[in-house]
C-alpha positions as a printed NumPy array, in Angstrom:
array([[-25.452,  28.972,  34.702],
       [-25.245,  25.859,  37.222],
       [-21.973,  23.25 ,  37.316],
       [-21.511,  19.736,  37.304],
       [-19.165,  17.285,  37.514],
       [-17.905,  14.62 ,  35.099],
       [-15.078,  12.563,  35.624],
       [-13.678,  15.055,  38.615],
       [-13.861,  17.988,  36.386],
       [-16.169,  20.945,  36.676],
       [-18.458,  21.709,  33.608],
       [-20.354,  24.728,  32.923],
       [-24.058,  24.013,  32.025],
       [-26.505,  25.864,  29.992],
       [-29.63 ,  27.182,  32.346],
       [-32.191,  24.127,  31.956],
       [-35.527,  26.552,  31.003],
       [-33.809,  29.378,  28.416],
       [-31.547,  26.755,  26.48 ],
       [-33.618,  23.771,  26.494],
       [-36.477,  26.156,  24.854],
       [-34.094,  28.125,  22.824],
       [-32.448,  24.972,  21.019],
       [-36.234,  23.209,  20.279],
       [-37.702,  26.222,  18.775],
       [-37.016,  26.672,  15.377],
       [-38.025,  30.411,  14.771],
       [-35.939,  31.5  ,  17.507],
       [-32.986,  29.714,  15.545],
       [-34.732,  31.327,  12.12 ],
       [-34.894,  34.995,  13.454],
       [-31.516,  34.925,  15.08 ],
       [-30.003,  33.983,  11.627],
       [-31.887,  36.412,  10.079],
       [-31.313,  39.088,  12.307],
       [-27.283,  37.98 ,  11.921],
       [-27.545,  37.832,   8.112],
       [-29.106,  41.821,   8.163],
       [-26.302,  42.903,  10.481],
       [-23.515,  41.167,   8.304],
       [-25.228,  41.782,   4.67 ],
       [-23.067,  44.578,   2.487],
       [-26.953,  45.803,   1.592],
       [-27.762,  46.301,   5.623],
       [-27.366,  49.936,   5.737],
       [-28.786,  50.445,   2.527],
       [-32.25 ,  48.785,   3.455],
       [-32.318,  50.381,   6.779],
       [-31.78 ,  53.755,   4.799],
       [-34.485,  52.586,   2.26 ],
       [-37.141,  51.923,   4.818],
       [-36.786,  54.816,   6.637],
       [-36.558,  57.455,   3.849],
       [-40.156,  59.028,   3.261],
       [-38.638,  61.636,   0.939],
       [-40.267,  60.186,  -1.919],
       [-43.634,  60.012,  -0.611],
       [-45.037,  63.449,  -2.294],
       [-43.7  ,  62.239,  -6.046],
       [-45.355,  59.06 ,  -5.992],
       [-48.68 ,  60.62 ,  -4.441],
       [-48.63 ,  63.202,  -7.381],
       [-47.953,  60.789,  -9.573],
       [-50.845,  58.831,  -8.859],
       [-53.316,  61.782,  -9.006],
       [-52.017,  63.722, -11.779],
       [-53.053,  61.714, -14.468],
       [-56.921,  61.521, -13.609],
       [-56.58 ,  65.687, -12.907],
       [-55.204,  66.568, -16.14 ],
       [-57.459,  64.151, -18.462],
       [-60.38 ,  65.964, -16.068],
       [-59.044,  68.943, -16.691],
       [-58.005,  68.388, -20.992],
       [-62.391,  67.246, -20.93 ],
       [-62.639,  70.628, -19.355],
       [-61.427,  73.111, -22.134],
       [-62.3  ,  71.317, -25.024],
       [-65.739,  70.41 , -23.753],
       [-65.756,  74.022, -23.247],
       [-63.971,  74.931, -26.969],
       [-66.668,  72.838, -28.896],
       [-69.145,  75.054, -26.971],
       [-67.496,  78.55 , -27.768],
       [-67.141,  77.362, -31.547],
       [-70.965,  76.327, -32.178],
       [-72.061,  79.561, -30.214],
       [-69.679,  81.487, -32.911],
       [-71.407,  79.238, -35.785],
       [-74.801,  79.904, -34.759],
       [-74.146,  83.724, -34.525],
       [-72.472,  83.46 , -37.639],
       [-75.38 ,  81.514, -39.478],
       [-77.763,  84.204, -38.394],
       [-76.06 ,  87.129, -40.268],
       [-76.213,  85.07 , -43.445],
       [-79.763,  83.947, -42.659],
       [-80.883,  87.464, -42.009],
       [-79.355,  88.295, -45.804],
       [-81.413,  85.363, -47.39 ],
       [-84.625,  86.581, -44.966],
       [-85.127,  90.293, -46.224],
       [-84.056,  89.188, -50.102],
       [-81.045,  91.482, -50.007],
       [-78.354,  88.562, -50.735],
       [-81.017,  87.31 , -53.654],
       [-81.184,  90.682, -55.226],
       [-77.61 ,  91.1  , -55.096],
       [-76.644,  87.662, -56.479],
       [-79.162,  86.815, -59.424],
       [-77.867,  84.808, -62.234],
       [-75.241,  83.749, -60.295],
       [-74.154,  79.58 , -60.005],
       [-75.121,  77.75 , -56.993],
       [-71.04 ,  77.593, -56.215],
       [-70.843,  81.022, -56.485],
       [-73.724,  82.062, -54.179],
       [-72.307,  79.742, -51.952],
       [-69.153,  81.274, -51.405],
       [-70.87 ,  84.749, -51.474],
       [-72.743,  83.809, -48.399],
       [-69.642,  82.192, -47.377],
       [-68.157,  85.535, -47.28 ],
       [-70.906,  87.065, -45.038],
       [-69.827,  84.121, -42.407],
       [-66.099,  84.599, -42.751],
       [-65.184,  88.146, -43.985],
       [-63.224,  88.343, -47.857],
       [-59.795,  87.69 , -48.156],
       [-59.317,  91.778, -47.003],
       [-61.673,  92.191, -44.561],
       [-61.552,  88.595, -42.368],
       [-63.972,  88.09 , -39.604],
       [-62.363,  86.494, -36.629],
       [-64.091,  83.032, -36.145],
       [-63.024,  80.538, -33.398],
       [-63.55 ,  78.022, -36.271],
       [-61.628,  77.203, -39.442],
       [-63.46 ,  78.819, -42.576],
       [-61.691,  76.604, -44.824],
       [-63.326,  73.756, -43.075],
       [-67.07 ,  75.64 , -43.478],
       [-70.062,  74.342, -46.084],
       [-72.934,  75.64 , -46.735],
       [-76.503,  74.13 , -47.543],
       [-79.468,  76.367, -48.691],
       [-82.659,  74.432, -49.127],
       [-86.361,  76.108, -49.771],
       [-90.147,  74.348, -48.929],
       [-93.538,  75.234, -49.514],
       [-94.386,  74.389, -45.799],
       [-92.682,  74.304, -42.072],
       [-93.793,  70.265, -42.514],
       [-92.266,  69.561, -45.154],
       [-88.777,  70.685, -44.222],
       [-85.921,  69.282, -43.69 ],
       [-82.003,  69.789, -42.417],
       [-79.703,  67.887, -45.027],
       [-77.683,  65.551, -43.359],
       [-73.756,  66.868, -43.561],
       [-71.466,  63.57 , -42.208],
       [-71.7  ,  60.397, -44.027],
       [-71.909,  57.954, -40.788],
       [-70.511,  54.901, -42.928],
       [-67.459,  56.611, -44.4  ],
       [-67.027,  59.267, -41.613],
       [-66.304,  62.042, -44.444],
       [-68.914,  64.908, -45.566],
       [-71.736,  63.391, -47.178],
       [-72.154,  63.596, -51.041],
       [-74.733,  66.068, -50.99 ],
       [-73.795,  68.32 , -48.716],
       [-72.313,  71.783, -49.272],
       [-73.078,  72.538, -52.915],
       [-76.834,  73.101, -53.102],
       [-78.495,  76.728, -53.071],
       [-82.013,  77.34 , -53.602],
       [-83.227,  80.666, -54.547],
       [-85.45 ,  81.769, -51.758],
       [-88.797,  83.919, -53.406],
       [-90.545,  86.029, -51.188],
       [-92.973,  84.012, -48.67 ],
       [-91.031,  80.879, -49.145],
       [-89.561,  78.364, -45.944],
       [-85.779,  78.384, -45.812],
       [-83.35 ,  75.569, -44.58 ],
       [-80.006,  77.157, -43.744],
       [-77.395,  75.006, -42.912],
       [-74.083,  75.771, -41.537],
       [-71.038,  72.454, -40.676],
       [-67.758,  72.724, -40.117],
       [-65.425,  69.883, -39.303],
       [-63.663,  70.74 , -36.317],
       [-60.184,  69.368, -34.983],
       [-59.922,  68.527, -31.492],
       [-56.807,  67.475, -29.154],
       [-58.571,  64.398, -27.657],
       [-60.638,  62.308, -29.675],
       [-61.629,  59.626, -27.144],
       [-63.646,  62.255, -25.432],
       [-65.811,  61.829, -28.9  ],
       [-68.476,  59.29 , -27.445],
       [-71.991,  59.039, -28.942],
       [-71.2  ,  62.413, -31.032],
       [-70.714,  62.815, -35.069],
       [-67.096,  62.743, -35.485],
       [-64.874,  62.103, -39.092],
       [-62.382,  59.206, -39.703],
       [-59.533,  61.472, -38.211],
       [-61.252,  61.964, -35.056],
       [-62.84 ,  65.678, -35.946],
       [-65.936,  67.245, -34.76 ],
       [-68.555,  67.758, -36.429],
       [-70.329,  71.223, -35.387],
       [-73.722,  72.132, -37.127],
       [-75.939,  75.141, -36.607],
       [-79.54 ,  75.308, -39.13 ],
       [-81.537,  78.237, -38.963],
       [-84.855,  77.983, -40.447],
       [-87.448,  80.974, -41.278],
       [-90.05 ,  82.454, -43.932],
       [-88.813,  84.8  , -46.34 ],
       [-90.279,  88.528, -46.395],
       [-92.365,  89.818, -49.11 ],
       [-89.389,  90.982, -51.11 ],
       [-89.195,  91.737, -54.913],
       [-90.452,  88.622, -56.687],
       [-87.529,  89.415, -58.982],
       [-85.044,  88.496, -57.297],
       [-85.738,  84.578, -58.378]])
């Protein structure tokens, strides 16, 4: 701080370097105010407490990864469900296919409706309403397709889901041909089964509500049974 004199008085005067530069900067001016407004503002302590507080830090972080873990882990168990249920279907299929192979189930069944063979080898699947056989699948949601051929060439597995309407497919689950000794067989075994995510459903048969469909065919050559039995 120096002096001077004006008019035979003593004035105080600013230092010539600090003020001078002080007053022609603007951001000096800028941050001071700033810096004033913080320290006056009712919100001052409030921010001060806000940027400082990291107590929050492990929330957000989980909630950022939580999301992608449990849709990982959802794809997980029913990737793995789907699995279980057409291993249980196939080793399902095979006790009714093993009925059709040695001609028991035709010799027990003759002059029976194709409907009611159907749900007779239906029962060897699912149990009888006494005696159920626990399925991971829905029997209820189960059909059947029996087909017979003169040669492994000529056949074929019906197709169960109609791709246009996304519903079972018109001929599906009521035909049964009567399998004579020597003859190819076509069994085929669909169910339509529910799942919990449905967007995991890419490039796989699925119904209009989002449903699998699961399909197991087991195809053989009859034994030389009775001949009677067709």
């Amino acid at each position: 701080m120096t002096t001077g004199s004006l008019d035979g008085l003593d004035v105080a005067l600013p230092p010539r370097g600090a003020g001078a530069s002080e007053r022609l900067d603007p951001r000096t001016s800028r941050h001071r105010a700033r810096s004033m407004t913080l320290r006056a503002g009712p919100f001052a302590d409030l921010a001060r407490s806000f940027r400082a507080n990291a107590t929050g830090a492990t929330a957000v972080e989980f909630s950022l990864v939580a999301f992608p873990f449990i849709s990982l882990l959802a794809a997980i168990i029913q990737t793995g469900l789907v699995v279980w249920t057409g291993q249980n279907l196939d080793d399902s299929l095979q006790r009714a296919a093993r009925a059709i192979l040695t001609g028991n189930f035709q010799g027990s069944n003759q002059s029976q409706t194709s409907t009611a063979n159907l749900a007779k080898l239906k029962e060897i699947l699912c149990g009888t309403t006494s005696a159920k056989i626990v399925q991971v699948f829905d029997c209820s949601n189960l059909k059947l397709d029996v087909a017979t051929s003169s040669t492994f060439g000529t056949a074929s597995v019906p197709v169960a889901l109609d791709t246009q309407t996304k519903t079972w497919a018109a001929n599906f689950g009521g035909r049964y041909m009567c399998a004579a000794p020597g003859s190819i067989v076509v069994v085929t075994a669909a169910v339509k089964y529910p799942v919990f995510f449905s967007f995991l459903n890419v490039g796989v048969p699925t119904f209009s509500d989002g449903a699998r469909l699961i399909q197991s065919t087991a195809v053989f050559r009859t034994e030389p049974n009775d001949t009677s039995s067709c």
